[in-house]
C-alpha positions, 0 to 999 in steps of 0.5 A: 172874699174881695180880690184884696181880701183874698191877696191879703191871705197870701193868694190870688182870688179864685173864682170856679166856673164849673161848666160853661155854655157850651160842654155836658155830661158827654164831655165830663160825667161830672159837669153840673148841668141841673141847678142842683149839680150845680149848687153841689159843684160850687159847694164842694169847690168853696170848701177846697178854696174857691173864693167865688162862682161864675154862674152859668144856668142851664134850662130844662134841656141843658143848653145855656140860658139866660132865663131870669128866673133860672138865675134868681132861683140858682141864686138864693139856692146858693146864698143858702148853701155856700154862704159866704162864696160870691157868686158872679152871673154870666150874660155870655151869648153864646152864639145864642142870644143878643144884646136886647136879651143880655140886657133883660137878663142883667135889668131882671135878675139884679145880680151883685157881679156879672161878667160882660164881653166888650165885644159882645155888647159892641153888636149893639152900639146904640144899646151899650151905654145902657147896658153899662149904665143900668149895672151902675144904677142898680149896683152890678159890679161888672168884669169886662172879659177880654180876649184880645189887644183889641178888645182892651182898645175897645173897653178903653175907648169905652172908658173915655167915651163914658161908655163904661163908666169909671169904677167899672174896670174889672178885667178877665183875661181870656187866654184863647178860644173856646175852640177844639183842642185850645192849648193856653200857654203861659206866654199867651199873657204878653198879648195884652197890655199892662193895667193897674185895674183888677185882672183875672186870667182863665186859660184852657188846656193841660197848661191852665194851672200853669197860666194862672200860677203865671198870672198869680205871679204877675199879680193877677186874680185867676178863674179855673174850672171846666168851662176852660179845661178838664184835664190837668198838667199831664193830660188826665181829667180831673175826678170833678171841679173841686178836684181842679180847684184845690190842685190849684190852691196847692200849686199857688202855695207851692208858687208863693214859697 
């Protein structure tokens, strides 16, 4: 479903990102780290409302990978068992991988969607405009994960310069850091400027769903799951990511009456 399809319903768009680069089975039992878990996981989250996946493969250690293989491997795993639920591929780095590597993964897997941080592909100035171009050319719609006013000054110069080109200007709103005991707050969304692009927000914490329910209400798409937060409102962790996801959907219809 695309983010108008979905407004159209009477919702925003929810995408699930069920693990992230960076948590395990040490932080939640439930966190799916094998492909497996993870086509479970973003099965189970589609039937309770989620409209999409933000993909994150692991390889045989767990850790984070942008392996080409893993990701066309998991890819065709998921058309098969949720059909109908788009699927977005992440080229976070991580702290790991650099923008020759991010590029080879976008160049090889082909993705339909992928998420990009402006601020990552800046560690390469002169690799950037490629990196833009090549999603153009073989039709990856690219989301541009913002953090700060800053970044949106950067993305925005980008824009201008042709950088990034002109249909690429989805944005995800990031409301903090991935950082020990990251609180998001509602109000965190006041940082950054007003945009007529699509936008989506993720946020972290006991307050996630109280963030996106604001972005909702602004007229935002939202991202929720356990690469943000493992707990709900009162600090107690979801049973798993479709237990998060359809307290959502609940909370976002509670909003729209």
């Amino acid at each position: 479903m695309t983010s108008n399809a979905a407004k159209a319903s009477g919702r925003p768009y929810i995408l699930v990102a069920p693990n992230g680069a960076r948590r395990g089975r040490r932080d939640h039992p439930a966190l799916p780290v094998t492909t497996d878990e993870i086509i479970m996981t973003a099965r189970g989250c589609h039937a309770t409302g989620a409209n999409g996946v933000h993909l994150h493969v692991r390889n045989a250690e767990g850790n984070h990978s942008l392996d080409a293989g893993l990701y066309r491997e998991t890819l065709t795993e998921l058309q098969r068992a949720a059909p109908g639920m788009d699927v977005q591929i992440t080229t976070e780095s991580a702290g790991v991988f650099d923008v020759t590597a991010q590029f080879e993964c976008l160049k090889k897997v082909q993705p339909e969607w992928a998420s990009i941080s402006v601020r990552e592909i800046a560690r390469d100035p002169d690799l950037a405009p490629r990196v833009y171009a090549l999603c153009a050319d073989q039709g990856t719609r690219v989301q541009h994960i913002l953090y700060d006013a800053k970044d949106v000054d950067l993305l925005e110069d980008w824009q201008l310069k042709g950088v990034v080109k002109a249909d690429q200007t989805d944005r995800l709103l990031v409301l903090g850091r991935y950082s020990e005991g990251q609180q998001s707050d509602p109000a965190d969304l006041d940082v950054f400027p007003f945009s007529r692009s699509n936008w989506m927000v993720c946020a972290f914490g006991a307050q996630e769903h109280a963030c996106l329910a604001e972005a909702a209400r602004r007229g935002g798409d939202v991202r929720v799951g356990f690469e943000n937060s493992l707990t709900g409102p009162g600090g107690a962790p979801w049973a798993d990511n479709a237990a998060s996801v359809a307290a959502l959907v609940e909370t976002l219809g509670r909003t729209e009456t």
